[in-house]
N, C-alpha and C positions, 0 to 999 in steps of 0.2 A: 791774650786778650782778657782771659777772668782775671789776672794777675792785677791790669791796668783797671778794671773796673771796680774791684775791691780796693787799690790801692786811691783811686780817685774818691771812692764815697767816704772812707778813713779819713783823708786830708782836706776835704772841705765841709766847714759848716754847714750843720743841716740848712739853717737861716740864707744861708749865701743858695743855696739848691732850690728852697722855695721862692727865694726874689730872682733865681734864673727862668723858672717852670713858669711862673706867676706872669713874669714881665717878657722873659724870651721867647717862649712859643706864639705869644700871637707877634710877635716880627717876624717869624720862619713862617705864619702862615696855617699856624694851628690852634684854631678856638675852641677852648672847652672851656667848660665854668670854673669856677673856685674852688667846687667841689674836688671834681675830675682832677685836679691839677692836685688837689690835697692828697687823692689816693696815691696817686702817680710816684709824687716826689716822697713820699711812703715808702711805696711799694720798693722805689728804686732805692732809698736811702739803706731801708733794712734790708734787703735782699745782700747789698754788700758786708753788712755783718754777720749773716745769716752763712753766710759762705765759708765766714773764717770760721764760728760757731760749728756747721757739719765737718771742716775738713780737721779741727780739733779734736772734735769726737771719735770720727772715722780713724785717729792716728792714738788714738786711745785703748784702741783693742791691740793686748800684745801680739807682738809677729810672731809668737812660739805658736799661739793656740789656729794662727791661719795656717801655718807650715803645717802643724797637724792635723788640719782638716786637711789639705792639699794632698797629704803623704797616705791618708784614708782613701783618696780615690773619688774628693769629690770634687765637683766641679765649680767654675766661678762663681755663677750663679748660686749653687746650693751653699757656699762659703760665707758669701754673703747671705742669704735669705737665714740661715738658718745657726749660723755663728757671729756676723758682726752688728747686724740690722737690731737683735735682739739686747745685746751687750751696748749700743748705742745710744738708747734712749735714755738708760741713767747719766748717763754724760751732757746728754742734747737737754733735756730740761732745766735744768739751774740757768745758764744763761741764756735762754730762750723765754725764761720767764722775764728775768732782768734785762731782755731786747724789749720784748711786751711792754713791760713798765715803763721803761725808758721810752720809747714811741709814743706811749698813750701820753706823757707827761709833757713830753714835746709837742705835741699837739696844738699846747697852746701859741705855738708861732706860727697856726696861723690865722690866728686872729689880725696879724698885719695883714691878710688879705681880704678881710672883710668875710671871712666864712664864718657864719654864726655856731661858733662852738662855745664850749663853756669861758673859756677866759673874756671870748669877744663880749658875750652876753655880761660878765661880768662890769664889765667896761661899760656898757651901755646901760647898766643900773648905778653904776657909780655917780654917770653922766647926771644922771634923773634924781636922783638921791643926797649926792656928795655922802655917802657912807663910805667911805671907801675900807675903814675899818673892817667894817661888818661884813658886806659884800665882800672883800679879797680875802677876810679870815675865812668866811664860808668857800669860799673858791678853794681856798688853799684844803678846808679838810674834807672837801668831796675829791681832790686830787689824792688826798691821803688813805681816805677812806677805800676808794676804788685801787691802788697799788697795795693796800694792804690787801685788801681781796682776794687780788691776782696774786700777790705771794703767797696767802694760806692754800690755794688753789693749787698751785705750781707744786708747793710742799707736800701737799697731798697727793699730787701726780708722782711725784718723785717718790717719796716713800712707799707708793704702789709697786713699782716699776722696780726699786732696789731690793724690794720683799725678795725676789727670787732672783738677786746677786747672791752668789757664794764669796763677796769680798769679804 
């Protein structure tokens, strides 16, 4: 079942997810706002990326060093907690920064659902204005501004977190 729902979020456009969430749920009988609907198809977009992201990481810790925790006498639990959980996070940030980015940046689709985000809002100054120069160039380096962010962020997590790799 996780198989089919990672392979399902992988193979369809974020865009085609929100015009399903957006326009499908209230035919099945489920209303919630613009909002809600924008967490949602989020939530459920990344979450299948999110999956390949942990189970890559999790296969990144060699099998020699769990065998020798095994052979020490400890248990699953303590294998985990205290051999792989740790060795895991240098692996989990790089692309969990670049999921971040990627979502924040996505974001703007959905402004085809009328959710007043930055792209919408741009649109609606363009509308009032015809700058569209001005307005879409500033759109474009508050997008870059804020992914830049998040990477020096993420870099700085990571270079925390690798201090006390022995790689």
């Amino acid at each position: 079942m996780a198989l089919g729902y990672v392979e399902l979020v992988r193979n369809i456009p974020f865009l085609i997810l929100v015009y399903l969430s957006f326009f499908g749920l209230p035919k099945l009988g489920l209303q919630a706002s613009a909002f809600y609907i924008a967490i949602g198809t989020t939530a459920f977009y990344t979450g299948g990326y999110f999956c390949e992201i942990l189970r890559a990481a999790f296969r990144s810790v060699p099998k020699g060093q769990l065998r020798a925790a095994m052979s020490l006498g400890m248990s699953a639990w303590h294998v985990q907690r205290l051999i792989v959980i740790p060795q895991i996070f240098g692996f989990l940030i790089p692309p969990t920064v670049s999921l971040t980015i990627m979502m924040f940046k996505d974001s703007a689709v959905f402004s085809v659902m009328s959710l007043p985000e930055l792209t919408y809002q741009s649109n609606l100054m363009t509308a009032d204005t015809f700058a569209y120069l001005e307005v879409l160039g500033t759109t474009a380096l508050i997008y870059w501004g804020c992914s830049v962010l998040m990477e020096a962020l993420g870099l700085a997590m990571e270079t925390r977190v690798r201090r006390w790799s022995h790689r």
